[in-house]
C-alpha positions as protocol buffer text, in pm:
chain_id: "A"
residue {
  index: 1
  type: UNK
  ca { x: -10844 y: -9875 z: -2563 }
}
residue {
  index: 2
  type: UNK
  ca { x: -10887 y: -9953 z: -2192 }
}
residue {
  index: 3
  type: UNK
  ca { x: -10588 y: -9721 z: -2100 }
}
residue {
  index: 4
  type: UNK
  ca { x: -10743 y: -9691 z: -1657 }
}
residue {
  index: 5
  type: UNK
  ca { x: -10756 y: -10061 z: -1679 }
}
residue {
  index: 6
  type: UNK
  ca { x: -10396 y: -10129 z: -1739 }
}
residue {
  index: 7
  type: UNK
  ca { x: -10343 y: -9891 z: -1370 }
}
residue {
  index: 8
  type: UNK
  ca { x: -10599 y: -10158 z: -1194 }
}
residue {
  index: 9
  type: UNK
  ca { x: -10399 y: -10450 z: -1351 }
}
residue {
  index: 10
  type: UNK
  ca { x: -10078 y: -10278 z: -1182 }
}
residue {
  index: 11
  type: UNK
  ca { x: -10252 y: -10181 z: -853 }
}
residue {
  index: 12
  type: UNK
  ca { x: -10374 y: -10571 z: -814 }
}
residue {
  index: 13
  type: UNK
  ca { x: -10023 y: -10699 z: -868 }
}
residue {
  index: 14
  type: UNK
  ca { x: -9910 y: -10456 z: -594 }
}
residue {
  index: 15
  type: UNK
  ca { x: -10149 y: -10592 z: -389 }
}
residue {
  index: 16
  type: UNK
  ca { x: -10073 y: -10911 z: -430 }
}
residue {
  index: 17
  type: UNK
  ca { x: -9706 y: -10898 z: -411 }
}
residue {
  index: 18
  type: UNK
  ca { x: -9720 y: -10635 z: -79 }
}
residue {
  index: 19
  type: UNK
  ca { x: -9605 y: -10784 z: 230 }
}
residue {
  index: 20
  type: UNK
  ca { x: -9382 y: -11076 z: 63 }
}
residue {
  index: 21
  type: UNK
  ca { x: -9031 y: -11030 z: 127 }
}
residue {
  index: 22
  type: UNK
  ca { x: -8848 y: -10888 z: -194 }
}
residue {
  index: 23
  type: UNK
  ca { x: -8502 y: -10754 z: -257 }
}
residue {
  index: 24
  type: UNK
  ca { x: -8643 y: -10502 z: -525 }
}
residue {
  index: 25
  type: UNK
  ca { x: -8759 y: -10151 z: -474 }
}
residue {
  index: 26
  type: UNK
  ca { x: -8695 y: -9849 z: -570 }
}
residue {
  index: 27
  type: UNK
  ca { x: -8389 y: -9737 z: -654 }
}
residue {
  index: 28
  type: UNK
  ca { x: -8274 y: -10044 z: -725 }
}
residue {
  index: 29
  type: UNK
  ca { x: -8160 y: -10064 z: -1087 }
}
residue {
  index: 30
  type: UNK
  ca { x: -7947 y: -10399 z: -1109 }
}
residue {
  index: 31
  type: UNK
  ca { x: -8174 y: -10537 z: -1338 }
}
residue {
  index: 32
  type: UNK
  ca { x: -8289 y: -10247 z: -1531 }
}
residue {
  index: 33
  type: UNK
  ca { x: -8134 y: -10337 z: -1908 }
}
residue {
  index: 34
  type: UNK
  ca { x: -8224 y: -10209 z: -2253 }
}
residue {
  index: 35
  type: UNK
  ca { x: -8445 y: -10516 z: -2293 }
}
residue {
  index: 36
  type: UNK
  ca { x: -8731 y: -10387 z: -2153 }
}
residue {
  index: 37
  type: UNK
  ca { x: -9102 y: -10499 z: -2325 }
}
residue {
  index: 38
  type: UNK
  ca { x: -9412 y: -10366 z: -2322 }
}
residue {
  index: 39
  type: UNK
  ca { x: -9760 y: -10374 z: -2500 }
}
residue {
  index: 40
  type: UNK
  ca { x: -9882 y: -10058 z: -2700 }
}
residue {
  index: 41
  type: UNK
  ca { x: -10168 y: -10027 z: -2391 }
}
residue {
  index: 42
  type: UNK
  ca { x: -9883 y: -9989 z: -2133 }
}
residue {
  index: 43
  type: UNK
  ca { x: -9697 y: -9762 z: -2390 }
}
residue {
  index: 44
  type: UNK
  ca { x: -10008 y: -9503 z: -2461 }
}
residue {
  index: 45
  type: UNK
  ca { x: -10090 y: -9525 z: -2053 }
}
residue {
  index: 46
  type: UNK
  ca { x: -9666 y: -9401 z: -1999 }
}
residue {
  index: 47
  type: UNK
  ca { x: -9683 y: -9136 z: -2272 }
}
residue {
  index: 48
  type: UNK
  ca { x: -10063 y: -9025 z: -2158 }
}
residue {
  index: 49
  type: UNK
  ca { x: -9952 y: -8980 z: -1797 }
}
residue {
  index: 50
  type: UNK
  ca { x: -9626 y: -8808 z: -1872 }
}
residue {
  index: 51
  type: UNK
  ca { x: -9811 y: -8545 z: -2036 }
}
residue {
  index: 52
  type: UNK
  ca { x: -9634 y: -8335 z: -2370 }
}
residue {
  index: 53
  type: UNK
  ca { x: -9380 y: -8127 z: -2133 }
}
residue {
  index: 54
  type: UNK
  ca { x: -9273 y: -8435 z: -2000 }
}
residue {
  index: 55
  type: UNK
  ca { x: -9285 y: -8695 z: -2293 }
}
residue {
  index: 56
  type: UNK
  ca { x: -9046 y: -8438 z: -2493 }
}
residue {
  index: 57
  type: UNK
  ca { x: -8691 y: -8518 z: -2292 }
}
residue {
  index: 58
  type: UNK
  ca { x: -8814 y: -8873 z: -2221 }
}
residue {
  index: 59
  type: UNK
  ca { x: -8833 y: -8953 z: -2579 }
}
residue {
  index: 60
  type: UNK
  ca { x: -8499 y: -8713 z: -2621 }
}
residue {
  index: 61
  type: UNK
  ca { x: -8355 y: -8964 z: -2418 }
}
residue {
  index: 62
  type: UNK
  ca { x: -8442 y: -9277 z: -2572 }
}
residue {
  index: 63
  type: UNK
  ca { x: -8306 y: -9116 z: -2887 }
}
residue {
  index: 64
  type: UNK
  ca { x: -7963 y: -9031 z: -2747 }
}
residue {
  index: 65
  type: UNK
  ca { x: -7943 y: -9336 z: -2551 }
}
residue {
  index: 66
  type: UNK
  ca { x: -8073 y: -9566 z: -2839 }
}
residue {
  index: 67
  type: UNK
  ca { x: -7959 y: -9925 z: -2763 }
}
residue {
  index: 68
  type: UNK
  ca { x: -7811 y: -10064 z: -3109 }
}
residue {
  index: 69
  type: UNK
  ca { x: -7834 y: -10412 z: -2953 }
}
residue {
  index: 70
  type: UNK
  ca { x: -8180 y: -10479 z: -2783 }
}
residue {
  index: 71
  type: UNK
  ca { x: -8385 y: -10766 z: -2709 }
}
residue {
  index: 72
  type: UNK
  ca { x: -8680 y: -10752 z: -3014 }
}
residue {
  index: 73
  type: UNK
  ca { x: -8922 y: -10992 z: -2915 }
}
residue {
  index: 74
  type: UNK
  ca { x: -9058 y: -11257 z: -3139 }
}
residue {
  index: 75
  type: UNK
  ca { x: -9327 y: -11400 z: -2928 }
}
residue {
  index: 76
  type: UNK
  ca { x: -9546 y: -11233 z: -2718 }
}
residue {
  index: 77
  type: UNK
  ca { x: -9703 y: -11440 z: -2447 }
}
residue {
  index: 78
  type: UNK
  ca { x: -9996 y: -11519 z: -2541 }
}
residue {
  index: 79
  type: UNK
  ca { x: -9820 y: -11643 z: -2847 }
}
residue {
  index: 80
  type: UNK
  ca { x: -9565 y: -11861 z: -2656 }
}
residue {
  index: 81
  type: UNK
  ca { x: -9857 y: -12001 z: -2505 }
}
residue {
  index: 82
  type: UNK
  ca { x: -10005 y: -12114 z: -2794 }
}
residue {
  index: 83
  type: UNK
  ca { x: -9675 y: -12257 z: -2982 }
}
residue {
  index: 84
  type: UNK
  ca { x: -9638 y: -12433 z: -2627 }
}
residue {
  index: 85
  type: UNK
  ca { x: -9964 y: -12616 z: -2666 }
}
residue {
  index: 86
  type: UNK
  ca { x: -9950 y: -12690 z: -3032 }
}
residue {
  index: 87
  type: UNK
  ca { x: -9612 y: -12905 z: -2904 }
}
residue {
  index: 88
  type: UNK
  ca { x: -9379 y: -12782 z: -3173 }
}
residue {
  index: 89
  type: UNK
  ca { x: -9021 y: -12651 z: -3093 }
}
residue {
  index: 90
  type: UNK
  ca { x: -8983 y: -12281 z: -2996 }
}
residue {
  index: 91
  type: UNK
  ca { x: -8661 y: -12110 z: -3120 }
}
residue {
  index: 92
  type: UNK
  ca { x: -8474 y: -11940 z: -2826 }
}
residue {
  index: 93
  type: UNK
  ca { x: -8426 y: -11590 z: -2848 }
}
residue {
  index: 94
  type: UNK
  ca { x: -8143 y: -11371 z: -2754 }
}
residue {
  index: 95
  type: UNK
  ca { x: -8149 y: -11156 z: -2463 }
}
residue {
  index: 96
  type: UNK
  ca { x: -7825 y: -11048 z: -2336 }
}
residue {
  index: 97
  type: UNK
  ca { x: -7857 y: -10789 z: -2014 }
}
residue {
  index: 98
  type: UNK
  ca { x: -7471 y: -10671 z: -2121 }
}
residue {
  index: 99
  type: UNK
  ca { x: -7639 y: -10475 z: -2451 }
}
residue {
  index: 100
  type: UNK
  ca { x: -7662 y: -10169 z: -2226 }
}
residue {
  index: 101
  type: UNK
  ca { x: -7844 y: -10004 z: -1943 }
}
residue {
  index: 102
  type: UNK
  ca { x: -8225 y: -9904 z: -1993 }
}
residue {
  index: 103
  type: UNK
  ca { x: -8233 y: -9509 z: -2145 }
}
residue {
  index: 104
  type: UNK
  ca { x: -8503 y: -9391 z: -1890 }
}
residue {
  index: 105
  type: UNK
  ca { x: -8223 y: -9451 z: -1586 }
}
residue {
  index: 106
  type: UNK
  ca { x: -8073 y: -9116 z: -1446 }
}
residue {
  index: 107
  type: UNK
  ca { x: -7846 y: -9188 z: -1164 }
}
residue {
  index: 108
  type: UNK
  ca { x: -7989 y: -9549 z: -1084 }
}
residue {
  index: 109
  type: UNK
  ca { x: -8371 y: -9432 z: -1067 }
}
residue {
  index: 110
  type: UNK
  ca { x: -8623 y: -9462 z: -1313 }
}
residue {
  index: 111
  type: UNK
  ca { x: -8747 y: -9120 z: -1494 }
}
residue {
  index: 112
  type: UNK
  ca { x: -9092 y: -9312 z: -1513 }
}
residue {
  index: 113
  type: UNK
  ca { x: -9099 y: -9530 z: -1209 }
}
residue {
  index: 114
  type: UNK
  ca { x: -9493 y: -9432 z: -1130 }
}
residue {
  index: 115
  type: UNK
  ca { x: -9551 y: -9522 z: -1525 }
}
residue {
  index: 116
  type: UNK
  ca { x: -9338 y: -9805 z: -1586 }
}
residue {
  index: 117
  type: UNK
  ca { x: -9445 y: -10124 z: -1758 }
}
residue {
  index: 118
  type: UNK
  ca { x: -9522 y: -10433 z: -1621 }
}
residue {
  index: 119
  type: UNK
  ca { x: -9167 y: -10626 z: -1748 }
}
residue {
  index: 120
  type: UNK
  ca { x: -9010 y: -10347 z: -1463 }
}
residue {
  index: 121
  type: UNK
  ca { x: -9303 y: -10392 z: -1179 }
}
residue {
  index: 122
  type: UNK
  ca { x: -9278 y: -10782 z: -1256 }
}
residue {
  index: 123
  type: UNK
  ca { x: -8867 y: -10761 z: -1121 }
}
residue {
  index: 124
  type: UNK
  ca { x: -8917 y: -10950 z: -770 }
}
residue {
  index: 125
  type: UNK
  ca { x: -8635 y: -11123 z: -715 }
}
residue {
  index: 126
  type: UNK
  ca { x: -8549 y: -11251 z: -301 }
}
residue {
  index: 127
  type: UNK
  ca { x: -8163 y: -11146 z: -286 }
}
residue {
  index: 128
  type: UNK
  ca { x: -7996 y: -10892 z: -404 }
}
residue {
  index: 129
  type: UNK
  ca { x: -7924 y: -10925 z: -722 }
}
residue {
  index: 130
  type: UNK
  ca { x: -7598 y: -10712 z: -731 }
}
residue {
  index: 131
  type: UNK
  ca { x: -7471 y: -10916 z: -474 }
}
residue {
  index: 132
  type: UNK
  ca { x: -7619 y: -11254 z: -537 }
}
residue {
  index: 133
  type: UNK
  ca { x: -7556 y: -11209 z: -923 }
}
residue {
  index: 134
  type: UNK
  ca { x: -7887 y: -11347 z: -1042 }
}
residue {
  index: 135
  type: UNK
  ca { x: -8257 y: -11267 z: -979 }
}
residue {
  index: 136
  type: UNK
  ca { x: -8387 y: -11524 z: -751 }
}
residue {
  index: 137
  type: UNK
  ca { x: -8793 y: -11552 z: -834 }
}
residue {
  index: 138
  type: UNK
  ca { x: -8953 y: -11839 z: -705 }
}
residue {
  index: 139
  type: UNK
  ca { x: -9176 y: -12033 z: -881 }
}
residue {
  index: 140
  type: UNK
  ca { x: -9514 y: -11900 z: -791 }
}
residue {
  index: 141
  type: UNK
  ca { x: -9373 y: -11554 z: -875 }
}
residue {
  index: 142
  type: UNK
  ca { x: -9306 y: -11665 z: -1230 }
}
residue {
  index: 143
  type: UNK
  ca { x: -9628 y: -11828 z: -1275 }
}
residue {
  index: 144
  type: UNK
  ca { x: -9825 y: -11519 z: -1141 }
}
residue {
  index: 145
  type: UNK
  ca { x: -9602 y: -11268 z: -1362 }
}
residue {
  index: 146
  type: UNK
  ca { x: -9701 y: -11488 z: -1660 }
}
residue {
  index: 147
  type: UNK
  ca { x: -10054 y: -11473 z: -1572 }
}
residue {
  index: 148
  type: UNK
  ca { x: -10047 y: -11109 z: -1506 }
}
residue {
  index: 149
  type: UNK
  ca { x: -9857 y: -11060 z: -1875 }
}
residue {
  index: 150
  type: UNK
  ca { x: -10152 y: -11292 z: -2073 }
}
residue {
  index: 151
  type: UNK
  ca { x: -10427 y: -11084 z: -1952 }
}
residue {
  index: 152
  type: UNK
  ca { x: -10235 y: -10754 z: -2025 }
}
residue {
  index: 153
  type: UNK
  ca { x: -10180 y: -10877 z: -2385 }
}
residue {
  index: 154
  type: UNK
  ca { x: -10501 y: -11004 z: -2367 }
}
residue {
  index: 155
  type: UNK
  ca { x: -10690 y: -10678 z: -2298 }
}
residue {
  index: 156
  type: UNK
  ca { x: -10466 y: -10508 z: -2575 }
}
residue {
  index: 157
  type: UNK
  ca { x: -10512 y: -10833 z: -2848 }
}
residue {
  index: 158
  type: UNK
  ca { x: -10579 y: -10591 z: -3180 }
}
residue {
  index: 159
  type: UNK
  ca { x: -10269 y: -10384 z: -3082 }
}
residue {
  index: 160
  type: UNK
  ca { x: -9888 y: -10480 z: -3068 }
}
residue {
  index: 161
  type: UNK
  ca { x: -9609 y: -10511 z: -2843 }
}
residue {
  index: 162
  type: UNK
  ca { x: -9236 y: -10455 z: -2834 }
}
residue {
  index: 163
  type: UNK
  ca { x: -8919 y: -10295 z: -2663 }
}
residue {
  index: 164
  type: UNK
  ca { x: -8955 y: -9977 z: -2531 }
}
residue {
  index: 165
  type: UNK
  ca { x: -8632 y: -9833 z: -2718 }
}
residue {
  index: 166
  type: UNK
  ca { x: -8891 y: -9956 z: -3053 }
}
residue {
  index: 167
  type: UNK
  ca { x: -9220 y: -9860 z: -2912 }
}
residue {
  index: 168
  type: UNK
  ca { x: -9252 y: -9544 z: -2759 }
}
residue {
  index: 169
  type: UNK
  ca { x: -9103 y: -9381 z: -3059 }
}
residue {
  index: 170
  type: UNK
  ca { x: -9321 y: -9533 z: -3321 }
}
residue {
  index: 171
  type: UNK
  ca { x: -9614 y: -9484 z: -3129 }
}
residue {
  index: 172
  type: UNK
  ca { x: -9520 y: -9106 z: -3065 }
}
residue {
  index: 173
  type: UNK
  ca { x: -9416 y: -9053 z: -3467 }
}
residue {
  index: 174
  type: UNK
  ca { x: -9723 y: -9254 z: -3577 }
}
residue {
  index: 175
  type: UNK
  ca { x: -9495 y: -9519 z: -3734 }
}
residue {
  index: 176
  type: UNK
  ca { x: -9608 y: -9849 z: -3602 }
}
residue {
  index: 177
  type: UNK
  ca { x: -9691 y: -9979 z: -3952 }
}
residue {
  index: 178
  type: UNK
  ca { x: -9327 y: -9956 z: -4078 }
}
residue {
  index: 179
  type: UNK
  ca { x: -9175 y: -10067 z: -3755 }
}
residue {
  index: 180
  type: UNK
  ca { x: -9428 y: -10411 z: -3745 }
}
residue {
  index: 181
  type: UNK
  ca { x: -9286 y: -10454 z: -4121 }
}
residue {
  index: 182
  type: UNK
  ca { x: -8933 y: -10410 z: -4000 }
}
residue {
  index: 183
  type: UNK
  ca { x: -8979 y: -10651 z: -3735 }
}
residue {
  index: 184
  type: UNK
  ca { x: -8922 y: -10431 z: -3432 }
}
residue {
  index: 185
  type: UNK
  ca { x: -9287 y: -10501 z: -3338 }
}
residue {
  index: 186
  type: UNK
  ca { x: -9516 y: -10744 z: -3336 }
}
residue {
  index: 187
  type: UNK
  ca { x: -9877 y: -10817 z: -3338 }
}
residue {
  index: 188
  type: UNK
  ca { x: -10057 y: -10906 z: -2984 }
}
residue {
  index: 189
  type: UNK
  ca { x: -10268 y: -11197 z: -2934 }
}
residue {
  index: 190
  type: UNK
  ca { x: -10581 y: -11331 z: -2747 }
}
residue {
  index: 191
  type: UNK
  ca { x: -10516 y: -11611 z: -2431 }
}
residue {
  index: 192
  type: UNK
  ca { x: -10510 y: -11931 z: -2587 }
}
residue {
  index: 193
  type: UNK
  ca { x: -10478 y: -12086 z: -2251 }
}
residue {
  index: 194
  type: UNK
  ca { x: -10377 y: -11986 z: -1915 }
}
residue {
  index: 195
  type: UNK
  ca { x: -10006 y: -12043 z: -1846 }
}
residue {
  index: 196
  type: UNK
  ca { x: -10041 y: -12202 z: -1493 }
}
residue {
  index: 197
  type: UNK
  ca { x: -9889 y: -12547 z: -1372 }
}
residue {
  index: 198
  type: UNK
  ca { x: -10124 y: -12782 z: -1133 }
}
residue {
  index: 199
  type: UNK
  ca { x: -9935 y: -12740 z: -833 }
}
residue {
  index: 200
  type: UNK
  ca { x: -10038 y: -12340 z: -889 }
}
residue {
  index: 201
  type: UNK
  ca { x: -10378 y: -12356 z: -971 }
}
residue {
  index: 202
  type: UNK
  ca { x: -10540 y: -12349 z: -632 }
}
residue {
  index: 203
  type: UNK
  ca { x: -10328 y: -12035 z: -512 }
}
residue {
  index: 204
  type: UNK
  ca { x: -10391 y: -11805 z: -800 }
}
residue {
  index: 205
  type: UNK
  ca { x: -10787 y: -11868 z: -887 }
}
residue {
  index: 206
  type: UNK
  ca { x: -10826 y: -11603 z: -662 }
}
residue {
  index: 207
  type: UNK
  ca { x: -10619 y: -11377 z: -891 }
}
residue {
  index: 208
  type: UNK
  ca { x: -10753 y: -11487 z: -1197 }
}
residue {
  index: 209
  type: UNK
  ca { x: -11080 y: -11426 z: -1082 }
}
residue {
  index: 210
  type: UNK
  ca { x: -11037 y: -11056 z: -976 }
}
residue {
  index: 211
  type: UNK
  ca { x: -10820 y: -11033 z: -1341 }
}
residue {
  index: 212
  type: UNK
  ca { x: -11106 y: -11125 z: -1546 }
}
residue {
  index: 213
  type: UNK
  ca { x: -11288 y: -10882 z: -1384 }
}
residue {
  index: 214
  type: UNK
  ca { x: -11082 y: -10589 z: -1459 }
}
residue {
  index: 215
  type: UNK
  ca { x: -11065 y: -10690 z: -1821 }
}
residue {
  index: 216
  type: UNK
  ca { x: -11462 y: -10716 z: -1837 }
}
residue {
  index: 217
  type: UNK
  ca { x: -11536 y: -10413 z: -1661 }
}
């Protein structure tokens, strides 16, 4: 696995997003639900950083704070890309922020903000989204988080992906195989295609560029 990537993937979409004007930083925890998803790569770069004396009450806490309802992906990107070019209708799945609050928050702040996966760094909404009730992302934003997600499934396409609440357990009790046949997890997949509308292309070739680098280093 290409664990040191996944931190150059995250320190590119810093870059990129520093200096813009966004409501979200730290401490801000609005939009932090139980809904949270994230490849196994992001999941084994969390636990590996955390280290064992700190991966012990994290994991203690996702077990205490267990969401019963949780959003359990049936896509992953790359594969909603793919369904989107073969034309055929993709089922809408349920993801309802009112399940519950993510189980890594302790008084509003993340227990694993430095760590966090890329669904929590990709939050950049322009208001406040306490006060303005909704995450305002513009356009480009979306289209840039997209392409940032492909190429993180992309450099992780034999492993799988899932909610947090699913993954970081299974991957800590070695018991991946019997949550992908439950259906709490699911397979990753390769880019089929890039997920990026004309009026986009010119401003994120760049991006793409530097992204394709980082995956064939």
């Amino acid at each position: 696995m290409t664990i040191h990537r996944i931190k150059q993937v995250y320190d590119l979409y810093d870059e990129v997003m520093s200096g813009l004007d966004f409501a979200c930083k730290k401490g801000c925890a609005h939009c932090c639900t139980c809904n949270v998803v994230l490849t196994g790569l992001e999941a084994h770069f969390l636990l590996k950083h955390l280290g064992p004396a700190e991966r012990k009450p994290v994991l203690q806490r996702i077990e205490d704070q267990f969401p019963p309802q949780r959003y359990i992906p049936k896509l992953t990107t790359n594969d909603f890309a793919k369904a989107c070019m073969a034309g055929g209708a993709i089922e809408e799945e349920e993801n309802d922020p009112t399940w519950g609050r993510c189980p890594l928050l302790e008084n509003n702040a993340c227990t694993v903000y430095e760590y966090r996966p890329f669904g929590c760094r990709s939050l950049m909404s322009r208001q406040n989204c306490a006060k303005a009730g909704y995450a305002d992302i513009s356009p480009l934003t979306l289209t840039m988080n997209n392409l940032f997600m492909q190429f993180i499934e992309h450099m992780d396409q034999e492993g799988i992906s899932g909610n947090l609440s699913d993954l970081l357990p299974a991957l800590s009790a070695q018991g991946i195989e019997t949550a992908l046949k439950e259906g709490r997890l699911i397979s990753n997949h390769p880019i089929p295609a890039l997920m990026v509308p004309p009026e986009h292309q010119a401003p994120v070739q760049e991006i793409i560029a530097r992204l394709e680098q980082i995956r064939t280093a």
